[in-house]
N, C-alpha and C positions, 0 to 999 in steps of 0.2 A: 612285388611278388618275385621269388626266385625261380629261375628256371629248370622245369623236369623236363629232361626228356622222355618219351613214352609213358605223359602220365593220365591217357584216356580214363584209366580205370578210378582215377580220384576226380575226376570231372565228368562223374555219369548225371550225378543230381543235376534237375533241371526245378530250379523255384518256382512256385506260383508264378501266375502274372499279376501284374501290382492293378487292384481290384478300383483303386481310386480315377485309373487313366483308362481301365479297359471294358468296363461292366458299364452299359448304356440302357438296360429295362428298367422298367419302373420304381421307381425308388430308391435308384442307384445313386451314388454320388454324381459320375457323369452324364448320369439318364437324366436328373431334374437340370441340372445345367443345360443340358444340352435344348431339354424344354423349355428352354427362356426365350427361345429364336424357332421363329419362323423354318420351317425345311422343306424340300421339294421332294414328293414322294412320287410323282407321276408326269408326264412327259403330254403334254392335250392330244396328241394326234393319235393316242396309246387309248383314249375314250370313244371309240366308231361304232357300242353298240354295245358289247359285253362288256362289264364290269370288270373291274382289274383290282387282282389281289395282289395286296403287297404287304411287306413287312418294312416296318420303320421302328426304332430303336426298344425293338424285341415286341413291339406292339403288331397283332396279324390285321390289318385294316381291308377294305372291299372301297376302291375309288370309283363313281361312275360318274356317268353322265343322264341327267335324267330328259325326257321326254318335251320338258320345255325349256332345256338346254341348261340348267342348271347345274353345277357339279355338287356332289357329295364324297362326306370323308367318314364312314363310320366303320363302328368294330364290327369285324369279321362277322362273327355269329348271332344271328337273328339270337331276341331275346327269348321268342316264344321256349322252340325246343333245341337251339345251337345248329342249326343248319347252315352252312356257310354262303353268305351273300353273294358270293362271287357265280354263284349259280341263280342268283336273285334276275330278274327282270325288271328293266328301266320303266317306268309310267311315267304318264303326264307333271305327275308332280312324285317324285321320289322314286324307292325302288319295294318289288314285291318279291318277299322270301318263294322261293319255288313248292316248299311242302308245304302250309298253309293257308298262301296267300296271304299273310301278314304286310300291311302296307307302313314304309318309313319314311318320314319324311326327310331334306339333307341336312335339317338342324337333332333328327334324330325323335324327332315328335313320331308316334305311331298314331296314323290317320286312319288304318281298317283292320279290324279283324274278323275278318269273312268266317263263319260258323257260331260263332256267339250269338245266344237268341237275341230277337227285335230289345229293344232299348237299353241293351249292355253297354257299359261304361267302360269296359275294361280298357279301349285302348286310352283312355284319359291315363289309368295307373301306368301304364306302360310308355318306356322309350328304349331307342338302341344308343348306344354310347355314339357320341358322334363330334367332327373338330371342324372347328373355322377353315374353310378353305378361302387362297385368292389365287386367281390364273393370271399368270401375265408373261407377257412373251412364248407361248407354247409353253412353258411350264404351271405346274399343278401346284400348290406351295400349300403347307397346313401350318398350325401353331396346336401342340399339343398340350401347351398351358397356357403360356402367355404372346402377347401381339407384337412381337417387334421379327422384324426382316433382318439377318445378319449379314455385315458385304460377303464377297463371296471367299472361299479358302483360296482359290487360284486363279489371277490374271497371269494372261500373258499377251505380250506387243507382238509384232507381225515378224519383228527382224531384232538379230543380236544388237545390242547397242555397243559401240563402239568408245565409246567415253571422250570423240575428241572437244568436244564443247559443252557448254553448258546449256542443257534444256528440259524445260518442264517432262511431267508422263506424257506419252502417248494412249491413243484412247484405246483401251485392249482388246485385241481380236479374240480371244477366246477366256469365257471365265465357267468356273467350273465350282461344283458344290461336292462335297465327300461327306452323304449322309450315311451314316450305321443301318445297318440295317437289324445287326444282335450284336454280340459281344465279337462272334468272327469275321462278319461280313458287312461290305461296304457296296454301296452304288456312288456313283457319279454321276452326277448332270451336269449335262452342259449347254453354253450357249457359245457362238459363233457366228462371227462377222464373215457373211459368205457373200464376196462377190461375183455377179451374173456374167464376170466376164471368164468366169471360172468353166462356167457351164456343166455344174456336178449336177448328176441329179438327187434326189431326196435322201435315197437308197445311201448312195456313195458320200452323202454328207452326214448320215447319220451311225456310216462305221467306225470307230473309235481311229486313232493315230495310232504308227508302227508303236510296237512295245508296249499297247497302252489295256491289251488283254491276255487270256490265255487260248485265243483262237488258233493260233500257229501251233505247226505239228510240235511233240515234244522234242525230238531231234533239233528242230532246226534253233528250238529258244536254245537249248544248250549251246549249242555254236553260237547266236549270237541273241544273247540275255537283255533284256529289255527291262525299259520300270518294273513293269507289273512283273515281270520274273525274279527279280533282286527284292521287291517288298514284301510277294505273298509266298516268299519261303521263307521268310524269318518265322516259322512256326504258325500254328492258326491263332494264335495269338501271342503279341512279340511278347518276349522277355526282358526285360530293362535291367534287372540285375547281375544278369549274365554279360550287357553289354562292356564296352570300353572306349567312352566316347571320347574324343579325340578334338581337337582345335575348330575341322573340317564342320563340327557335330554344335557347333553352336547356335545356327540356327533353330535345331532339334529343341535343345537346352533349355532354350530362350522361351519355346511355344508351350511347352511341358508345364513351364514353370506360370504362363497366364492362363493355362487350362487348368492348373491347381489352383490359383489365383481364383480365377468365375467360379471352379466347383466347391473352395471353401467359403465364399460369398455365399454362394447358395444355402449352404448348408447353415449358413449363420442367420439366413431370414433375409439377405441382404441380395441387391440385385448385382449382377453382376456388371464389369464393368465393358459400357459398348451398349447394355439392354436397353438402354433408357435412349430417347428422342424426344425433341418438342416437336410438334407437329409435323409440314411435311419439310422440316430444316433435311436437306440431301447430306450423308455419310460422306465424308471424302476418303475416300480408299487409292492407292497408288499399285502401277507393275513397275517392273524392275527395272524401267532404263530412267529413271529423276537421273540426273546429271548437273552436281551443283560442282563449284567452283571455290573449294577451300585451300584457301593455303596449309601448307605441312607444319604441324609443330615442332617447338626446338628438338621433342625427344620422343624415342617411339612408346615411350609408355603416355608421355602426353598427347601424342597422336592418335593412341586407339581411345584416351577419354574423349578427344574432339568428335571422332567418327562418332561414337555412341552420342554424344549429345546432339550432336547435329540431325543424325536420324530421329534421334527421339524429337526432336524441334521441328523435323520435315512432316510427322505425322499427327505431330498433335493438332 
């Protein structure tokens, strides 16, 4: 490309976003992909009573916890007349819509329909959309098509690693999930190795790290910009064809291309790759201090084939 100077005025178009990597509701390219796996929509200590509405990959859902400690995961609006559940009330066994008194069960069965004369059937025809839930570790996890738990997008070790010898991962103090929430918006959850000798309390363990929200005044991010300031201003949804990725941008590159990879599996009828487990065989997943010990190759183009193989050998 040659160089204009002053040449904003031919650089106003701004392209779509590419619909393949950024659109996650129902029927999306990356909305069914993305429902192949397991995702964490709710946090357990976030269930003390009232029902929690959330949105997960453009789906509005109502999380509770019902009365004999059960959790459920279903769609937002009672079936009866679309009143939203998050105003519902927990029972013994499921939750009751607030205008009706419509009873649901957490598999989505409707168990009462309080005003229907003596021997009505109706809640037989009737259910509300409703998803597999499993809790573990204070987290709420659904499957919105199918049963499999994905590792998580991000570990990380307690300390930089230094590279001077060779040794296996360390076991990750903090691993973290990046679910959609629609096409512009994302949650994180996370979990964390907290020890007692730390003496945080609940509060102070469960506010994010520096840079890792938009809680800070605007002033001060400008003076000193953080993650979350450098990602969630590449537009409310990035642009990939306006980018210029660069050497640094391989990472990027790499992940783009196995997200295209699972999203055009999917689309082929095909499961993607990762989806599938034999029973409970454990994932082996790595953070970023593995420290192996290879010698250098004669040449640095045969040297960046070694590092690719070798990673690729370290993960399989």
């Amino acid at each position: 490309m040659t160089f204009v100077p002053f040449d904003g005025y031919h650089r106003r178009a701004v392209p779509a976003p590419d619909p393949e990597l950024t659109e996650v509701g129902p029927g999306t390219p990356a909305g069914e992909y993305l429902r192949r796996f397991w995702q964490p929509v709710a946090f357990a200590r976030e269930l003390t009573g009232a029902p929690l509405r959330v949105r997960i990959l453009g789906e509005d859902l109502v999380v509770f916890r019902d009365r004999g400690g059960r959790v459920g995961v279903l769609h937002l609006h009672c079936a009866h007349r679309g009143t939203s559940l998050e105003f519902g009330i927990p029972v013994e066994r499921g939750i009751r819509c607030c205008y009706h008194g419509w009873v649901y069960d957490v598999d989505g069965r409707c168990l009462e329909t309080p005003g229907e004369p003596p021997g009505s059937r109706l809640h037989e025809r009737v259910c509300q959309g409703a998803y597999p839930m499993h809790e573990f570790t204070g987290l709420i996890f659904a499957y919105l098509v199918c049963d499999f738990m994905p590792p998580n997008v991000h570990q990380f070790t307690r300390e930089i690693e230094e590279a001077t010898e060779a040794k296996p991962a360390s076991r990750p103090l903090i691993i973290r999930w990046a679910v959609p929430n629609d096409d512009a918006l994302t949650t994180n959850f996370e979990l964390a190795q907290v020890d007692p000798a730390w003496r945080l309390t609940p509060e102070q363990v469960a506010q994010p790290g520096f840079g890792q929200s938009g809680d800070r005044p605007y002033a001060e991010r400008q003076r000193f910009p953080a993650d979350f300031d450098a990602q969630s201003s590449q537009r409310t949804i990035a642009v990939h064809d306006l980018e210029h990725l660069a050497s640094t941008d391989r990472g990027v590159i790499m992940l783009r291309r196995i997200l295209r990879d699972g999203i055009r599996a999917v689309a082929r009828g095909e499961d993607p790759f990762g989806a599938t487990c034999s029973g409970d065989k454990a994932i082996r997943t790595f953070t970023q201090d593995v420290v192996l010990r290879v010698p250098a190759a004669p040449t640095p183009e045969e040297d960046r084939r070694l590092l690719r193989a070798t990673g690729r050998r370290v993960v399989a």
